[in-house]
N, C-alpha and C positions, 0 to 999 in steps of 0.2 A: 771416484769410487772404483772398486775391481770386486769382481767376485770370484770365489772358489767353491766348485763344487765335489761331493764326494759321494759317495755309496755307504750307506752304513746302516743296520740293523734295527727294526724298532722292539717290542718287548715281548712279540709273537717270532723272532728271530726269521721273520721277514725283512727284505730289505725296502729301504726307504733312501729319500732324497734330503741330505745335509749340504747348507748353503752357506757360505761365508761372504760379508761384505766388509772387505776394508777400507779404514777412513782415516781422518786424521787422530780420531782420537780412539782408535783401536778396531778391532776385529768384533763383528756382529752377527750373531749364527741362526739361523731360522731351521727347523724341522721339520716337516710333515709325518702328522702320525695318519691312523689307518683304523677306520671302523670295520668291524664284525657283520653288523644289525644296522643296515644301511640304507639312507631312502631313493623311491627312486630318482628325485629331484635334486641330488647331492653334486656337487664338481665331481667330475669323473676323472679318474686318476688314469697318468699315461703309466705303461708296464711295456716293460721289451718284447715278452711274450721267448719263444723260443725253448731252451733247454736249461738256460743260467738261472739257477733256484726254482727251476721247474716254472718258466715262464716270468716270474714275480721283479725280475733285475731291473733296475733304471736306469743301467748305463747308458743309454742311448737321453735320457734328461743331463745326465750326469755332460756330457758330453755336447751335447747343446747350450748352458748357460756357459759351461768354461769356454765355448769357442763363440758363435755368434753373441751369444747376450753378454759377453763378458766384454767384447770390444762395444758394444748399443752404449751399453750403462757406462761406462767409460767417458764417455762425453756427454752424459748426464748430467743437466744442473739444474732441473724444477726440483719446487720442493714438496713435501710428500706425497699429498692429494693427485701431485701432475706423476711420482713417482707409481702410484697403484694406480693411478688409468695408464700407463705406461702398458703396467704386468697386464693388464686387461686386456689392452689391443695388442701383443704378442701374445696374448693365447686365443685370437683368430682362430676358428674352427678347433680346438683344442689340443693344439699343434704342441704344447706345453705339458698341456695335464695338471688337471686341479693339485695333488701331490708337488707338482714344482711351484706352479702359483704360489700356493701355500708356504711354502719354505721361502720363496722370495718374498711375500709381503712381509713373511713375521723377520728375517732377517734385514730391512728395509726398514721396519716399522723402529725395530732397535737401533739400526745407525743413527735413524733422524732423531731419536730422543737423544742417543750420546755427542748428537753435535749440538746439542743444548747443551751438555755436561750434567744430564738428569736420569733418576733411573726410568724405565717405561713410564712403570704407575705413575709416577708423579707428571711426565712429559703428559699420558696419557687423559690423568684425568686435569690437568688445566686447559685442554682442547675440549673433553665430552662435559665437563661437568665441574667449570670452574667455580663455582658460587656456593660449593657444597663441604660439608668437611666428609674426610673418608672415611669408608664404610668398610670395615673387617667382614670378610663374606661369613655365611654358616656354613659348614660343609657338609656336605653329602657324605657319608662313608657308605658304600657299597659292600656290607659282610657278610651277605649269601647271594650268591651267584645261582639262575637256571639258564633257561634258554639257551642260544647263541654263545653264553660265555660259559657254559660249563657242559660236562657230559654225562646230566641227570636227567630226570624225569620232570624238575619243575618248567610249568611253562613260561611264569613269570622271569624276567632278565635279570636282574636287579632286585632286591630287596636292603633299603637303607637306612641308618642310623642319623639322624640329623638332633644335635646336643646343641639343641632351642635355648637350655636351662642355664648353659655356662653363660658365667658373665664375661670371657673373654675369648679368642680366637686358640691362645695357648691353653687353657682350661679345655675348650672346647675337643681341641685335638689330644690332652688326656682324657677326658671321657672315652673318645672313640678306640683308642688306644686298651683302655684297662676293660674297657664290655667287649672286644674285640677276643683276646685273650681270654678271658671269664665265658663267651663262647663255642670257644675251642675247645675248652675243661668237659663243658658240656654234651656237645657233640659230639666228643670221643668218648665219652662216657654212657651215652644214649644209642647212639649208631656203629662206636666202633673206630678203631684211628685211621681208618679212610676215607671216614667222612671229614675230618681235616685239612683234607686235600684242597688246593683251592685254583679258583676257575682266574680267568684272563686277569681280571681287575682287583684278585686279590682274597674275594670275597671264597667262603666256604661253599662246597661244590656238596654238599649233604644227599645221601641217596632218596629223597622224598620227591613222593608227588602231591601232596597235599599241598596246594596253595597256601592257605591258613597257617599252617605249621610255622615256617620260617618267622611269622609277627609275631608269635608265642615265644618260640625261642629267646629270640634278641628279649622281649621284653623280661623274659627268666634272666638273662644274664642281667640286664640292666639291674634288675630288683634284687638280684643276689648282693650288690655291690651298693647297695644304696644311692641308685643313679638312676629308679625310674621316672620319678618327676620330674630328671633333667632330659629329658629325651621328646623328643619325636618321632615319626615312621614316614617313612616314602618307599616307592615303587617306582619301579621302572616296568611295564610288561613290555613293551615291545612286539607287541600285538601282532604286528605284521608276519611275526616271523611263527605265529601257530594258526597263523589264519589262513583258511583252504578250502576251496567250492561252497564261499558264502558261508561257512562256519569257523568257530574259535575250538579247537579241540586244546580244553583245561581239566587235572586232573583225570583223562582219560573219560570225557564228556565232551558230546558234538553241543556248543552253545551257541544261540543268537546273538545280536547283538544287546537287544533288550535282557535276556537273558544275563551273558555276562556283565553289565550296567548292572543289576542286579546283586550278583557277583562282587561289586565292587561297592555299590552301597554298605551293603553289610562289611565289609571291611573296615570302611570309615566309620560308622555305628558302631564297632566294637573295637577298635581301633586307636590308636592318637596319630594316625596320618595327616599328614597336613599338604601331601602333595601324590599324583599320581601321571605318571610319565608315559606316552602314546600308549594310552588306557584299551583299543583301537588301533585296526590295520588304516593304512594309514590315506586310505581315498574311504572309510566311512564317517563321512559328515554328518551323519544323522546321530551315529552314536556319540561321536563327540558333542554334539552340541544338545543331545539329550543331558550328558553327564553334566557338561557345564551348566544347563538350566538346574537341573536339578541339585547339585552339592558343590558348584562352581562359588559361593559365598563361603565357604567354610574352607574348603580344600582348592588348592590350584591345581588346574589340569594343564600340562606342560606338553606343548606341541614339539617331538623333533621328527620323525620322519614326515608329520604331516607339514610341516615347515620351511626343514631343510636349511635354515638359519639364510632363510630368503625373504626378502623384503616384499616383492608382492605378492608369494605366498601366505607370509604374515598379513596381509592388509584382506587376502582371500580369507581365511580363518576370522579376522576381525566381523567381515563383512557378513557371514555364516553362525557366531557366536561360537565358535568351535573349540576355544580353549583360551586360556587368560593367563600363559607364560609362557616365554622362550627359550629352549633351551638352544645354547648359543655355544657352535663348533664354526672355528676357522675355517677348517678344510671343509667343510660342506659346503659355504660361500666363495672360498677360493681364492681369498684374500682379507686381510684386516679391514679394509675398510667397507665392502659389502658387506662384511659382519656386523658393525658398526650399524649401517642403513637399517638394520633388520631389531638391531638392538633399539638406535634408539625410534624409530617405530613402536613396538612394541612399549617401551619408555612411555610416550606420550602417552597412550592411551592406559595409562597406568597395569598395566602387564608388569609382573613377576619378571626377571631373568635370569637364567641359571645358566654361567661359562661349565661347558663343560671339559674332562678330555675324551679319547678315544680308549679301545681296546686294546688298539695296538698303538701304543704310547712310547714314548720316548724319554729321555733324562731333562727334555729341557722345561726348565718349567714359566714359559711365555706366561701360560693363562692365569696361572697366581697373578701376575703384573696385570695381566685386563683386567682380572674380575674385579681387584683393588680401582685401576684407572674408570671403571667404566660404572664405578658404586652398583656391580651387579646385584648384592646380597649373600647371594650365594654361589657356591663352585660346588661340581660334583667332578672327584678324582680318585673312586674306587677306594677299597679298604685303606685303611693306617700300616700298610704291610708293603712291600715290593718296590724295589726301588724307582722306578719307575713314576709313582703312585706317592711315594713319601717325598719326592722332591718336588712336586709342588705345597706338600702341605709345610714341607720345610720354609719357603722361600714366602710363605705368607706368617710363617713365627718372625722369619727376618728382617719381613715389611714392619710386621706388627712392632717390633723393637727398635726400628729405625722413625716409628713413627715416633714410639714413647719419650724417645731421646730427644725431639725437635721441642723446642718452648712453642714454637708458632704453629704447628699442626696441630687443628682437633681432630680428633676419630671417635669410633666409639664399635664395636662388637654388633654385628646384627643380631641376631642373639634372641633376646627377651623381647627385640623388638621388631621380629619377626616378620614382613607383612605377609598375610593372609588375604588373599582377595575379596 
Protein backbone atom coordinates (compact mmCIF):
# COMPACT_ATOMS: atom_id res chain seq x y z
CA UNK A 1 0.00 0.00 0.00
CA UNK A 2 1.25 3.86 -0.44
CA UNK A 3 -0.64 6.75 0.22
CA UNK A 4 -1.10 10.25 -1.12
CA UNK A 5 -2.15 13.03 0.48
CA UNK A 6 -3.39 16.40 -0.66
CA UNK A 7 -5.22 19.79 0.28
CA UNK A 8 -8.33 20.41 -1.25
CA UNK A 9 -11.71 22.11 -0.70
CA UNK A 10 -14.96 20.92 0.73
CA UNK A 11 -18.33 22.76 -0.34
CA UNK A 12 -18.02 25.73 2.27
CA UNK A 13 -14.74 26.31 0.19
CA UNK A 14 -12.86 25.49 3.19
CA UNK A 15 -10.14 23.27 3.07
CA UNK A 16 -10.03 19.83 3.87
CA UNK A 17 -7.86 16.64 3.90
CA UNK A 18 -7.95 14.18 0.61
CA UNK A 19 -6.24 10.79 0.97
CA UNK A 20 -5.30 8.30 -1.65
CA UNK A 21 -4.22 4.65 -1.10
CA UNK A 22 -2.65 2.82 -3.82
CA UNK A 23 -3.00 -0.86 -4.42
CA UNK A 24 -2.98 -3.50 -6.80
CA UNK A 25 -6.00 -3.09 -8.08
CA UNK A 26 -6.21 0.82 -8.29
CA UNK A 27 -6.23 4.03 -6.45
CA UNK A 28 -8.67 4.43 -3.21
CA UNK A 29 -9.71 7.98 -2.14
CA UNK A 30 -11.19 8.92 1.26
CA UNK A 31 -12.36 12.50 2.27
CA UNK A 32 -13.14 14.30 5.29
CA UNK A 33 -16.02 16.50 5.34
CA UNK A 34 -16.84 19.08 8.01
CA UNK A 35 -19.85 19.85 10.41
CA UNK A 36 -21.41 23.30 10.93
CA UNK A 37 -23.72 22.21 14.30
CA UNK A 38 -21.24 20.16 16.07
CA UNK A 39 -21.23 18.12 19.34
CA UNK A 40 -19.14 18.48 21.89
CA UNK A 41 -18.28 14.65 21.99
CA UNK A 42 -17.17 14.57 18.07
CA UNK A 43 -13.43 13.68 16.75
CA UNK A 44 -11.82 16.83 16.92
CA UNK A 45 -10.37 17.88 13.76
CA UNK A 46 -6.44 18.88 13.59
CA UNK A 47 -6.18 22.69 11.58
CA UNK A 48 -2.87 24.42 11.06
CA UNK A 49 -4.19 27.44 12.54
CA UNK A 50 -1.95 30.44 11.43
CA UNK A 51 -2.72 32.74 8.50
CA UNK A 52 -3.21 29.98 5.42
CA UNK A 53 -7.11 30.29 4.83
CA UNK A 54 -7.28 32.29 7.98
CA UNK A 55 -6.13 29.36 10.12
CA UNK A 56 -8.37 26.52 8.51
CA UNK A 57 -5.16 24.85 6.27
CA UNK A 58 -4.20 21.16 6.80
CA UNK A 59 -1.04 21.18 5.47
CA UNK A 60 0.67 20.17 8.25
CA UNK A 61 -1.80 16.66 8.01
CA UNK A 62 -1.26 16.82 4.52
CA UNK A 63 2.41 16.46 5.33
CA UNK A 64 2.39 14.01 8.00
CA UNK A 65 0.56 10.94 6.12
CA UNK A 66 2.83 11.61 2.89
CA UNK A 67 6.04 11.45 5.14
CA UNK A 68 5.76 9.25 8.23
CA UNK A 69 2.56 7.39 7.70
CA UNK A 70 3.27 6.97 4.21
CA UNK A 71 6.50 4.90 4.89
CA UNK A 72 4.22 3.00 8.54
CA UNK A 73 1.50 1.79 6.03
CA UNK A 74 4.04 0.71 3.51
CA UNK A 75 4.92 -2.32 5.29
CA UNK A 76 1.43 -2.80 6.24
CA UNK A 77 -0.03 -6.25 5.81
CA UNK A 78 -3.05 -6.82 8.57
CA UNK A 79 -6.21 -6.82 7.19
CA UNK A 80 -8.87 -4.27 7.85
CA UNK A 81 -10.04 -4.56 11.53
CA UNK A 82 -5.85 -4.60 12.32
CA UNK A 83 -5.77 -1.81 9.48
CA UNK A 84 -8.47 0.84 11.66
CA UNK A 85 -6.83 -0.04 15.00
CA UNK A 86 -3.70 0.87 13.35
CA UNK A 87 -5.36 4.64 12.36
CA UNK A 88 -6.44 4.51 16.13
CA UNK A 89 -3.23 4.03 17.84
CA UNK A 90 -1.38 6.75 15.53
CA UNK A 91 -3.99 9.25 16.57
CA UNK A 92 -2.41 8.86 20.20
CA UNK A 93 -3.36 12.14 21.99
CA UNK A 94 -4.79 13.50 18.47
CA UNK A 95 -1.55 13.88 16.93
CA UNK A 96 -3.75 13.20 13.54
CA UNK A 97 -7.03 14.76 13.86
CA UNK A 98 -10.23 13.19 13.59
CA UNK A 99 -10.33 15.12 9.71
CA UNK A 100 -7.18 12.69 8.82
CA UNK A 101 -8.51 9.79 10.61
CA UNK A 102 -11.45 10.08 8.67
CA UNK A 103 -10.03 10.24 5.39
CA UNK A 104 -7.69 7.35 6.15
CA UNK A 105 -10.26 5.01 7.27
CA UNK A 106 -12.86 5.80 4.35
CA UNK A 107 -9.93 5.50 1.94
CA UNK A 108 -8.77 2.22 3.62
CA UNK A 109 -12.14 1.00 3.96
CA UNK A 110 -12.36 1.19 -0.13
CA UNK A 111 -8.90 -0.48 -0.96
CA UNK A 112 -9.88 -3.51 1.24
CA UNK A 113 -13.30 -3.89 -0.57
CA UNK A 114 -11.22 -3.47 -4.11
CA UNK A 115 -8.83 -6.26 -3.09
CA UNK A 116 -11.98 -8.40 -3.03
CA UNK A 117 -12.70 -7.00 -6.61
CA UNK A 118 -16.21 -5.53 -4.91
CA UNK A 119 -17.71 -2.43 -4.86
CA UNK A 120 -18.01 -1.05 -0.92
CA UNK A 121 -21.79 -1.77 -0.45
CA UNK A 122 -21.51 -5.03 -1.41
CA UNK A 123 -17.78 -5.88 0.44
CA UNK A 124 -19.62 -3.91 3.09
CA UNK A 125 -22.64 -5.40 3.73
CA UNK A 126 -21.39 -9.30 3.45
CA UNK A 127 -19.35 -8.26 6.61
CA UNK A 128 -22.45 -6.15 8.58
CA UNK A 129 -25.28 -7.99 7.41
CA UNK A 130 -24.76 -11.06 5.41
CA UNK A 131 -28.17 -13.04 5.73
CA UNK A 132 -30.16 -9.95 4.62
CA UNK A 133 -31.08 -8.78 1.09
CA UNK A 134 -30.44 -5.03 0.38
CA UNK A 135 -32.10 -2.35 1.61
CA UNK A 136 -32.42 0.93 -0.86
CA UNK A 137 -32.32 3.67 1.92
CA UNK A 138 -35.22 6.57 2.02
CA UNK A 139 -33.75 9.90 1.82
CA UNK A 140 -33.92 12.75 3.72
CA UNK A 141 -34.05 15.77 1.48
CA UNK A 142 -33.28 18.83 3.48
CA UNK A 143 -35.51 21.90 1.45
CA UNK A 144 -35.52 24.67 4.08
CA UNK A 145 -32.58 25.37 5.77
CA UNK A 146 -32.61 27.70 9.46
CA UNK A 147 -30.24 27.73 12.10
CA UNK A 148 -26.50 27.16 11.51
CA UNK A 149 -26.95 26.46 7.83
CA UNK A 150 -28.60 29.57 6.80
CA UNK A 151 -28.73 33.36 7.51
CA UNK A 152 -32.54 33.55 8.62
CA UNK A 153 -34.49 33.81 11.59
CA UNK A 154 -35.70 30.07 11.76
CA UNK A 155 -34.38 28.30 14.69
CA UNK A 156 -35.01 25.02 13.49
CA UNK A 157 -31.80 23.53 11.22
CA UNK A 158 -33.30 21.51 8.91
CA UNK A 159 -36.73 21.04 7.75
CA UNK A 160 -37.15 17.68 5.53
CA UNK A 161 -38.87 15.98 2.71
CA UNK A 162 -38.75 12.19 3.15
CA UNK A 163 -41.08 10.38 -0.18
CA UNK A 164 -42.18 7.26 2.31
CA UNK A 165 -44.90 6.87 -0.68
CA UNK A 166 -42.44 6.04 -3.67
CA UNK A 167 -42.14 2.55 -4.49
CA UNK A 168 -38.60 2.91 -5.44
CA UNK A 169 -35.21 4.88 -4.54
CA UNK A 170 -35.42 6.40 -8.32
CA UNK A 171 -39.16 7.41 -8.05
CA UNK A 172 -38.38 8.39 -4.65
CA UNK A 173 -35.52 10.98 -5.79
CA UNK A 174 -38.22 12.33 -8.49
CA UNK A 175 -40.63 13.29 -5.92
CA UNK A 176 -37.86 15.14 -4.08
CA UNK A 177 -36.63 16.62 -7.12
CA UNK A 178 -40.21 17.96 -8.63
CA UNK A 179 -41.74 19.41 -4.79
CA UNK A 180 -38.22 20.79 -4.64
CA UNK A 181 -38.64 23.00 -7.60
CA UNK A 182 -42.72 23.51 -7.17
CA UNK A 183 -41.26 25.03 -3.82
CA UNK A 184 -39.10 27.42 -5.24
CA UNK A 185 -42.31 28.64 -7.57
CA UNK A 186 -43.71 29.29 -4.24
CA UNK A 187 -41.43 31.00 -2.16
CA UNK A 188 -40.68 33.33 -4.76
CA UNK A 189 -43.88 34.04 -5.35
CA UNK A 190 -44.88 34.46 -1.37
CA UNK A 191 -41.56 36.11 -0.05
CA UNK A 192 -39.88 37.44 -3.16
CA UNK A 193 -36.81 35.86 -5.31
CA UNK A 194 -34.47 35.89 -2.18
CA UNK A 195 -36.12 33.88 -0.61
CA UNK A 196 -34.71 31.26 -3.22
CA UNK A 197 -31.57 31.58 -1.88
CA UNK A 198 -30.32 28.57 -0.42
CA UNK A 199 -28.48 27.69 2.86
CA UNK A 200 -25.23 25.08 3.02
CA UNK A 201 -27.17 21.92 2.21
CA UNK A 202 -29.11 23.13 -0.38
CA UNK A 203 -32.23 23.76 1.27
CA UNK A 204 -34.24 27.16 0.92
CA UNK A 205 -32.88 30.01 3.31
CA UNK A 206 -36.76 31.74 3.38
CA UNK A 207 -36.93 34.90 5.54
CA UNK A 208 -39.41 33.39 8.29
CA UNK A 209 -39.36 32.94 11.76
CA UNK A 210 -42.33 31.09 12.15
CA UNK A 211 -41.43 27.44 12.96
CA UNK A 212 -44.66 26.11 11.65
CA UNK A 213 -44.50 27.79 8.36
CA UNK A 214 -41.77 25.89 6.54
CA UNK A 215 -44.33 22.17 7.15
CA UNK A 216 -47.13 24.20 5.52
CA UNK A 217 -45.04 25.24 2.82
CA UNK A 218 -43.50 21.88 1.61
CA UNK A 219 -46.85 20.22 2.21
CA UNK A 220 -48.43 23.24 -0.37
CA UNK A 221 -46.01 22.14 -2.80
CA UNK A 222 -46.35 18.53 -2.40
CA UNK A 223 -50.29 19.01 -2.77
CA UNK A 224 -49.98 21.25 -5.70
CA UNK A 225 -48.40 18.28 -7.62
CA UNK A 226 -50.35 15.65 -6.59
CA UNK A 227 -47.56 14.13 -4.13
CA UNK A 228 -48.99 14.69 -0.79
CA UNK A 229 -49.89 11.25 0.18
CA UNK A 230 -46.43 10.38 -0.89
CA UNK A 231 -44.56 12.18 1.52
CA UNK A 232 -43.53 12.55 4.92
CA UNK A 233 -41.90 15.35 7.23
CA UNK A 234 -38.73 15.38 9.37
CA UNK A 235 -36.72 18.01 11.48
CA UNK A 236 -33.64 18.53 12.16
CA UNK A 237 -33.61 21.41 15.12
CA UNK A 238 -30.41 21.23 16.45
CA UNK A 239 -31.27 22.50 19.50
CA UNK A 240 -27.97 23.03 20.95
CA UNK A 241 -27.23 25.72 18.69
CA UNK A 242 -30.49 28.20 20.11
CA UNK A 243 -29.99 27.01 23.50
CA UNK A 244 -28.69 29.56 26.21
CA UNK A 245 -28.84 30.22 30.24
CA UNK A 246 -31.14 27.15 30.47
CA UNK A 247 -33.60 28.25 27.73
CA UNK A 248 -34.56 27.58 23.80
CA UNK A 249 -35.09 31.01 22.22
CA UNK A 250 -37.80 29.76 19.24
CA UNK A 251 -39.53 32.10 17.16
CA UNK A 252 -38.38 35.03 19.32
CA UNK A 253 -39.72 33.10 22.73
CA UNK A 254 -37.50 32.32 25.80
CA UNK A 255 -38.88 28.31 26.15
CA UNK A 256 -38.41 25.39 28.70
CA UNK A 257 -37.68 22.47 27.95
CA UNK A 258 -41.28 21.11 28.72
CA UNK A 259 -42.33 23.89 27.01
CA UNK A 260 -40.69 23.44 23.72
CA UNK A 261 -41.66 19.34 23.99
CA UNK A 262 -44.85 20.94 23.80
CA UNK A 263 -43.74 22.64 20.79
CA UNK A 264 -43.11 19.76 19.24
CA UNK A 265 -46.02 17.57 20.05
CA UNK A 266 -48.19 19.72 18.32
CA UNK A 267 -46.18 19.41 15.35
CA UNK A 268 -46.39 15.83 15.12
CA UNK A 269 -50.46 16.10 15.78
CA UNK A 270 -50.79 18.34 13.01
CA UNK A 271 -48.15 17.00 11.00
CA UNK A 272 -47.02 13.70 9.00
CA UNK A 273 -43.51 13.67 10.68
CA UNK A 274 -42.23 10.58 11.22
CA UNK A 275 -38.85 11.77 12.62
CA UNK A 276 -37.33 14.55 14.85
CA UNK A 277 -33.46 15.14 15.00
CA UNK A 278 -31.61 16.59 18.44
CA UNK A 279 -35.31 17.85 19.26
CA UNK A 280 -32.74 19.15 22.54
CA UNK A 281 -29.41 20.73 23.34
CA UNK A 282 -27.67 18.08 23.65
CA UNK A 283 -26.65 17.29 27.72
CA UNK A 284 -30.74 17.68 28.45
CA UNK A 285 -31.67 14.11 29.13
CA UNK A 286 -34.77 14.84 30.71
CA UNK A 287 -36.18 16.47 27.55
CA UNK A 288 -35.12 13.81 25.54
CA UNK A 289 -36.40 11.06 27.25
CA UNK A 290 -39.57 12.91 28.05
CA UNK A 291 -40.12 13.23 24.12
CA UNK A 292 -39.34 9.57 23.59
CA UNK A 293 -41.78 8.41 26.57
CA UNK A 294 -44.18 10.39 25.22
CA UNK A 295 -44.33 10.21 20.96
CA UNK A 296 -41.19 7.91 20.74
CA UNK A 297 -44.00 4.86 19.33
CA UNK A 298 -45.09 6.95 16.61
CA UNK A 299 -42.12 9.21 15.59
CA UNK A 300 -38.35 8.52 15.95
CA UNK A 301 -36.25 10.77 18.01
CA UNK A 302 -32.69 10.65 16.31
CA UNK A 303 -29.83 11.30 18.68
CA UNK A 304 -26.62 13.24 16.92
CA UNK A 305 -25.01 15.69 19.03
CA UNK A 306 -26.30 13.90 21.93
CA UNK A 307 -24.49 10.72 20.44
CA UNK A 308 -21.88 11.83 18.48
CA UNK A 309 -21.97 8.45 16.49
CA UNK A 310 -20.20 6.85 19.75
CA UNK A 311 -20.84 3.67 21.00
CA UNK A 312 -20.94 4.30 24.77
CA UNK A 313 -22.66 7.21 24.24
CA UNK A 314 -25.18 5.21 22.46
CA UNK A 315 -25.52 2.63 25.17
CA UNK A 316 -25.72 6.00 27.71
CA UNK A 317 -28.90 7.27 25.81
CA UNK A 318 -30.07 3.44 25.62
CA UNK A 319 -29.59 3.25 29.34
CA UNK A 320 -31.59 6.82 29.92
CA UNK A 321 -34.41 6.00 27.22
CA UNK A 322 -33.26 9.15 25.61
CA UNK A 323 -33.92 8.54 21.83
CA UNK A 324 -34.52 5.42 19.49
CA UNK A 325 -32.12 6.27 16.50
CA UNK A 326 -28.75 7.10 15.24
CA UNK A 327 -27.76 9.30 13.21
CA UNK A 328 -24.47 7.95 11.88
CA UNK A 329 -21.37 10.51 10.74
CA UNK A 330 -17.97 9.05 9.98
CA UNK A 331 -16.11 11.86 11.00
CA UNK A 332 -17.75 12.22 14.41
CA UNK A 333 -16.37 8.61 15.34
CA UNK A 334 -13.06 9.19 13.41
CA UNK A 335 -13.00 6.18 11.53
CA UNK A 336 -15.42 3.47 9.65
CA UNK A 337 -15.22 1.13 11.92
CA UNK A 338 -16.08 2.96 15.44
CA UNK A 339 -19.05 3.95 13.26
CA UNK A 340 -19.85 0.72 12.70
CA UNK A 341 -19.69 -0.12 16.76
CA UNK A 342 -22.09 2.67 17.35
CA UNK A 343 -24.29 1.39 14.33
CA UNK A 344 -24.56 -1.83 15.10
CA UNK A 345 -25.22 -1.17 18.76
CA UNK A 346 -27.90 0.80 18.00
CA UNK A 347 -29.04 -2.17 15.38
CA UNK A 348 -29.41 -4.56 18.18
CA UNK A 349 -31.66 -2.87 20.21
CA UNK A 350 -33.62 -2.22 17.32
CA UNK A 351 -32.92 1.65 16.76
CA UNK A 352 -33.62 3.49 13.52
CA UNK A 353 -30.29 4.48 11.63
CA UNK A 354 -29.90 7.31 9.58
CA UNK A 355 -26.02 7.66 7.49
CA UNK A 356 -25.80 10.86 7.40
CA UNK A 357 -23.44 13.80 5.40
CA UNK A 358 -21.99 16.86 6.72
CA UNK A 359 -22.31 20.79 5.81
CA UNK A 360 -19.48 20.95 4.55
CA UNK A 361 -19.40 18.16 2.27
CA UNK A 362 -17.49 16.93 -0.45
CA UNK A 363 -17.97 15.07 -4.09
CA UNK A 364 -17.27 11.83 -2.68
CA UNK A 365 -20.08 9.90 -2.23
CA UNK A 366 -18.66 7.08 0.47
CA UNK A 367 -22.04 7.15 2.45
CA UNK A 368 -24.43 6.20 -0.34
CA UNK A 369 -22.02 2.68 -0.28
CA UNK A 370 -22.53 2.47 3.81
CA UNK A 371 -25.93 3.32 4.06
CA UNK A 372 -26.69 0.50 1.11
CA UNK A 373 -23.75 -1.84 2.98
CA UNK A 374 -24.98 -1.34 6.45
CA UNK A 375 -29.15 -1.91 5.35
CA UNK A 376 -29.24 1.63 7.27
CA UNK A 377 -32.83 2.61 5.80
CA UNK A 378 -32.18 5.62 5.41
CA UNK A 379 -29.53 8.61 4.47
CA UNK A 380 -29.92 12.16 4.96
CA UNK A 381 -27.86 14.32 2.08
CA UNK A 382 -29.56 17.84 1.98
CA UNK A 383 -31.61 19.08 -0.89
CA UNK A 384 -31.87 17.31 -4.64
CA UNK A 385 -29.64 20.43 -5.61
CA UNK A 386 -25.77 21.05 -5.27
CA UNK A 387 -23.39 19.20 -6.45
CA UNK A 388 -22.15 18.10 -3.66
CA UNK A 389 -25.46 16.80 -2.33
CA UNK A 390 -26.71 15.17 -5.72
CA UNK A 391 -23.75 12.77 -5.91
CA UNK A 392 -24.59 10.91 -3.30
CA UNK A 393 -28.14 10.62 -4.32
CA UNK A 394 -26.54 9.85 -7.73
CA UNK A 395 -24.49 6.90 -6.80
CA UNK A 396 -27.54 5.22 -4.89
CA UNK A 397 -29.63 5.55 -8.55
CA UNK A 398 -26.35 3.55 -9.65
CA UNK A 399 -26.49 1.12 -6.87
CA UNK A 400 -30.16 0.75 -7.28
CA UNK A 401 -29.53 -0.19 -11.23
CA UNK A 402 -26.62 -2.41 -10.65
CA UNK A 403 -28.74 -4.09 -8.19
CA UNK A 404 -31.72 -4.50 -10.89
CA UNK A 405 -29.31 -5.95 -13.44
CA UNK A 406 -27.91 -8.87 -10.90
CA UNK A 407 -30.59 -12.16 -11.33
CA UNK A 408 -29.08 -13.26 -7.82
CA UNK A 409 -29.54 -10.01 -5.67
CA UNK A 410 -32.92 -9.17 -3.82
CA UNK A 411 -33.43 -5.59 -2.70
CA UNK A 412 -36.36 -3.79 -2.17
CA UNK A 413 -37.04 0.39 -1.53
CA UNK A 414 -37.48 1.20 2.29
CA UNK A 415 -40.21 3.15 1.29
CA UNK A 416 -43.67 1.99 2.30
CA UNK A 417 -41.98 0.04 4.53
CA UNK A 418 -40.73 2.47 6.49
CA UNK A 419 -39.90 1.36 10.10
CA UNK A 420 -41.28 3.67 12.65
CA UNK A 421 -40.35 2.89 16.12
Amino acid sequence: MDLHARQILDSRGNPTIEIEMKGKNGISIGHAPAGASTGANEAIEKRDGGKSYFGKSVMENVKLVNGELNQKVKQFNGNWQEYEAWIISENKNNRLGGNTTTALSIAGSKHYASEKNQPFHQWMHEMYCPNEKYILPVPFFNIINGGKHAGNNLAIQEYMLVPTGAESFSQALEYGSEIYHTLKQILAKKYGPTSTNVGDEGGFALPEGDVFKPLELILMAAEQIGLKDKISLAIDAAATSFFADGKYMVSNKQLSTMELAEVYKKMTKDYPIISLEDPFEENDMVGFNHLTSQIGNKVQIVGDDILCTNEHLVQKALDAKACNALLLKVNQAGTVSQSLNASKLAHKNNWSVMVSHRSGETEDPFISELAVGINSRQIKSGAPARAERTAKYNQLLRIEERLAQSDNTPFEYAGRNFRKI
